[in-house]
C-alpha positions in Angstrom: 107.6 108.8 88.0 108.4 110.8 85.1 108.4 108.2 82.5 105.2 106.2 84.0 103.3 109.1 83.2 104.4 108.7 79.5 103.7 104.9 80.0 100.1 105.8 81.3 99.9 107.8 78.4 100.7 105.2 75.7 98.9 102.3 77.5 95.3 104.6 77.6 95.6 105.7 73.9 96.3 102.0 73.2 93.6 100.8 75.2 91.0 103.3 73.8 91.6 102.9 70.2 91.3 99.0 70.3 88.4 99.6 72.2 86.6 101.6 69.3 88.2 99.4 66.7 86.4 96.8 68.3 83.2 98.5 68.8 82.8 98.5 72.7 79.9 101.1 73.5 82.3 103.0 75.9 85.7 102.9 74.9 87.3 105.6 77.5 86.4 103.2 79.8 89.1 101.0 78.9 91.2 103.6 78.9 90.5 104.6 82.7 91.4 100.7 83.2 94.7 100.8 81.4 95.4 103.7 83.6 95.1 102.2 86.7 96.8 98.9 85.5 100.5 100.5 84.9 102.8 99.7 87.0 106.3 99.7 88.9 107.8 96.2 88.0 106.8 93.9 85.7 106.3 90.8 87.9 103.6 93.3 90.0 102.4 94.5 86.8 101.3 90.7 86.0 100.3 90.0 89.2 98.1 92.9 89.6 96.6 92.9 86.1 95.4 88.8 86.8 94.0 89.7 90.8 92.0 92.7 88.2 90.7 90.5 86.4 90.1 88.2 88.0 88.1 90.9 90.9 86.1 91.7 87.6 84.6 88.6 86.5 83.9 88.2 90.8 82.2 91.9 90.9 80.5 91.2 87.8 78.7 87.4 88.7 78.0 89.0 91.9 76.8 92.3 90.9 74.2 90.8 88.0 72.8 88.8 90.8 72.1 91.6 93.0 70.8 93.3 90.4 68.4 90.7 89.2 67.2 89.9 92.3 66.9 94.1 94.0 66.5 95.6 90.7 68.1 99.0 89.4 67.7 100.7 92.7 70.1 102.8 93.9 70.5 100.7 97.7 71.1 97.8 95.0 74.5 99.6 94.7 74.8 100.0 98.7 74.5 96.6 99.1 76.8 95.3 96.4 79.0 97.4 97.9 78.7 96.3 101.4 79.0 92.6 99.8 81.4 92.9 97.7 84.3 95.3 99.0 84.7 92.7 102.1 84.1 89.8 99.6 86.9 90.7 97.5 89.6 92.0 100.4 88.8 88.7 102.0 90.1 86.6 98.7 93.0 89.2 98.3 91.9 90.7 95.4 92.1 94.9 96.9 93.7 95.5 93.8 90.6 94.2 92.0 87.9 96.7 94.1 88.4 100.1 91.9 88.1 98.5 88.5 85.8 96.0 88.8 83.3 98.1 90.5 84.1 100.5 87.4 82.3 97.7 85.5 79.7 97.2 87.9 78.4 100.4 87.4 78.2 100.1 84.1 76.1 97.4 84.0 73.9 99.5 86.7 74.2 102.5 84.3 72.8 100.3 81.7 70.3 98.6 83.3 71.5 95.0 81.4 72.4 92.1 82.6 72.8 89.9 79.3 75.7 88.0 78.3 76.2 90.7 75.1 76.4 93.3 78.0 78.6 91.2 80.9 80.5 90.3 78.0 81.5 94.1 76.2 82.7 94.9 80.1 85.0 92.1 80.0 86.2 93.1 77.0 86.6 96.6 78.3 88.3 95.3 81.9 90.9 92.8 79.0 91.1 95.4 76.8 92.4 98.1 79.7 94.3 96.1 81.6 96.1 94.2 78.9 96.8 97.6 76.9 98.7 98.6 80.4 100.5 95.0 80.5 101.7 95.0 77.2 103.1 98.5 77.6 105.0 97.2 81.2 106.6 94.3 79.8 108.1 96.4 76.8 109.8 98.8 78.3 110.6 99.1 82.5 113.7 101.5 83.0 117.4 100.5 83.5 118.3 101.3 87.5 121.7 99.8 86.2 123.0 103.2 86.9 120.9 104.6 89.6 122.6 101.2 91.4 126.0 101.8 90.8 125.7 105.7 91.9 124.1 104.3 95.3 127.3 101.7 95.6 129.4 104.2 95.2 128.5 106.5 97.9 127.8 103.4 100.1 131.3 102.4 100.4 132.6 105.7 100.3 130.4 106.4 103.3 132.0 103.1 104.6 135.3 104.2 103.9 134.6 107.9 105.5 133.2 106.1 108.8 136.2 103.9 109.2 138.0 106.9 108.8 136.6 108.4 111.8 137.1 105.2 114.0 140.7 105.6 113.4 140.8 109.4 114.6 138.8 108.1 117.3 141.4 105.3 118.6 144.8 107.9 117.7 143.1 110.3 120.1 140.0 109.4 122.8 139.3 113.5 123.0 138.2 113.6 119.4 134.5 114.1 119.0 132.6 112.8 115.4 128.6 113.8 114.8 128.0 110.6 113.8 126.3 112.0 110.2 127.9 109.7 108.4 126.3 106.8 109.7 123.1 108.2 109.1 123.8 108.9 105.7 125.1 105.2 104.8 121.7 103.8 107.0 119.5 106.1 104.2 121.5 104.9 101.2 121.4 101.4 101.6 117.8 101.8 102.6 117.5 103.3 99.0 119.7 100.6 97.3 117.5 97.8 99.1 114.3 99.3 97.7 115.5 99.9 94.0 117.5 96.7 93.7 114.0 94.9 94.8 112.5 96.5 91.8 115.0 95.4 89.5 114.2 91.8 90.6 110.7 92.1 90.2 111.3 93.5 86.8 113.7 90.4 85.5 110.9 87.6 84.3 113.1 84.7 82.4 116.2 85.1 84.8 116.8 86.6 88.0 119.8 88.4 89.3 119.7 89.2 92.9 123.7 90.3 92.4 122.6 94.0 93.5 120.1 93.1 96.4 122.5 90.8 97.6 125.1 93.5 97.8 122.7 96.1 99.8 121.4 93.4 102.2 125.3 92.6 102.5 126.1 95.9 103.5 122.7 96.0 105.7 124.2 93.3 108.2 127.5 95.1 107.7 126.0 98.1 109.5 125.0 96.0 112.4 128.6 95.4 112.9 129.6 98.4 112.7 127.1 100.2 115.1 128.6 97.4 117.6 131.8 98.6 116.5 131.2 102.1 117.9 129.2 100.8 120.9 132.8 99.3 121.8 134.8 102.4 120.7 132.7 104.6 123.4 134.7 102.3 126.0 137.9 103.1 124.7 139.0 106.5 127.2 142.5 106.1 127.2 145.3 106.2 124.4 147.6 103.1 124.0 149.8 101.6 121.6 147.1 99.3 120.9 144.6 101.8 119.8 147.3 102.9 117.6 147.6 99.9 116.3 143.9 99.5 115.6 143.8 102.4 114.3 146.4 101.8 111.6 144.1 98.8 110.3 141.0 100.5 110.3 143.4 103.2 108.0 143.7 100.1 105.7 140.1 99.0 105.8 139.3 102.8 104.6 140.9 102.3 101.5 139.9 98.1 101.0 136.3 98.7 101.6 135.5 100.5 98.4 137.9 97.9 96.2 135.0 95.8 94.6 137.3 92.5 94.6 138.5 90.3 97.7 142.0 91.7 98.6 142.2 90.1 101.8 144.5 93.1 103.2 142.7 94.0 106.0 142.1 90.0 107.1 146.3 89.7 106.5 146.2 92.9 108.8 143.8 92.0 111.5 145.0 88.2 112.1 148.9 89.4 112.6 147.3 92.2 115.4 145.0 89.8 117.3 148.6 87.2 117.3 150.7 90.3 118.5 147.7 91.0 120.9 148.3 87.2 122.2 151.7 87.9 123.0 151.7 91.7 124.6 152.4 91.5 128.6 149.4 91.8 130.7 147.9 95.2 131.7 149.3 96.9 134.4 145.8 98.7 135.5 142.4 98.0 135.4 141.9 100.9 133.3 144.4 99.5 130.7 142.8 96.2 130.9 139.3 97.9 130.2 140.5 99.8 127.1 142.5 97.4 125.8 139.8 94.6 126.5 137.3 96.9 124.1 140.1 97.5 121.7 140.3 93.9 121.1 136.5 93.2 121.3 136.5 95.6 118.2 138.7 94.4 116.4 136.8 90.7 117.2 133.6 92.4 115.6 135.7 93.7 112.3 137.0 90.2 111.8 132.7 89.4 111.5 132.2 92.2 109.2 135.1 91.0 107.0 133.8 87.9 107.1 130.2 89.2 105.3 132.6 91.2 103.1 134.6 88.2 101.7 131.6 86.1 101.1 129.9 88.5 99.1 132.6 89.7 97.1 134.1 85.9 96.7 130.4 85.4 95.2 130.6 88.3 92.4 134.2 87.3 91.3 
């Protein structure tokens, strides 16, 4: 937020003094114009800027015809209001309602309608809006970094929640708050929402590499709040959960390695085949537990699955 405000800044001066190099009869005005056209991205930045302008030249027909047919009355403005605003929403241009009724009332406020007039509030709506443009597509801030931090704590909060699974599966009695998972559901949420604007900022290429990597670990936590749905079934200690619990230990440590190991895939195929071959439980209790255990362990072998296909993609 900090450095749109010196964006703003830069893209009002711009706009005001080619305004009054120009000669347009209210050049501030285009500097009220620039400061609503900056923007987040660069692709919205566009996109805005053109559904602007386009509201303008809209507000502006429709205005100077109201006008010419009420007069310079002040329900002339009402009622291009109560035409208009609907008008414009209804083509998508919402965007478009705040500047182009800025030009509007100019032509009210100068009680014109001429081409010399509709055209000097083109010039101003251009002028405004293209100041803010230029200014967007120059400069739009590197969230390289910002990424990268978010990454890190997302699979260290991976790595931490794995962590307690396995405590969970060595001993049924221990008790975990859960806080972790909340705090990997906020970060991603964050990741998803800046990598998006990185996207929308790339114009002649577009890499989706981070978004791709948050929505990745999005489906992952699916998986894994399945995962601890199964672990609440799991009441009694067994060699099994020990087991378990030994690969989740090696998944702690795999999940924040950037590249496809395939440890924890090696690890989890030779305990489902030593699963296949253990006697049959002796009590229904066993047979419940163990039956979750393996359920689990079943649901980890999907969230590998998302992991080796994203990180097969970025190497």
């Amino acid at each position: 937020m900090g450095f749109r405000v010196v964006k703003t800044a830069i893209a009002t001066l711009l706009a005001i003094l080619v305004a009054q190099w120009i000669g347009l009869p209210a050049p501030l005005s285009a500097g009220l114009l620039a400061i609503l056209g900056v923007d987040v991205t660069r692709k919205r930045s566009i996109r805005v800027v053109t559904e602007r302008f386009c509201a303008s030249i809209l507000a502006l027909l429709l205005g100077s015809f109201l006008f010419y047919i009420l007069g310079f009355k002040i329900f002339a403005l009402a009622v291009y209001i109560l035409v208009a605003f609907p008008l414009l929403s209804r083509f998508g241009m919402k965007d478009g309602i705040i500047p182009s009724t800025v030009a509007v009332f100019h032509i009210f406020g100068a009680e014109s309608i001429t081409l010399h007039t509709l055209g000097n509030e083109l010039l101003s709506v251009g002028i405004g809006l293209g100041s803010a443009t230029i200014v967007n597509l120059l400069y739009m801030p590197n969230m390289e970094k910002q990424l990268m931090v978010l990454r890190t704590q997302v699979d260290q909060l991976f790595s931490d929640i794995f962590v307690q699974i396995e405590r969970n599966l060595r001993d049924v009695n221990y008790a975990w708050d859960g806080q972790e998972l909340l705090s990997v559901e906020r970060v991603v949420a964050q990741g998803i929402a800046l990598s998006k604007r990185g996207v929308d900022n790339q114009l002649l290429r577009t890499d989706e590499g981070w978004y791709t990597y948050f929505y990745m670990r999005q489906q992952q936590l699916n998986s894994v709040e399945r995962m601890l749905d199964l672990l609440s079934h799991v009441y009694q200690n067994l060699p099994q959960g020990d087991q378990a619990a030994d690969l989740f230990h090696l998944l702690s440590e795999d999940v924040k390695v950037s590249y496809y190991t395939g440890l924890s895939v090696a690890k989890l195929n030779e305990f489902i085949e030593e699963a296949k071959q253990m006697p049959l439980p002796a009590t229904r209790s066993e047979f419940e537990v163990r039956s979750a255990i393996l359920q689990l362990c079943r649901e980890l072998e999907q969230f590998l699955a998302i992991a080796r296909k994203d990180k097969q993609r970025r190497h």
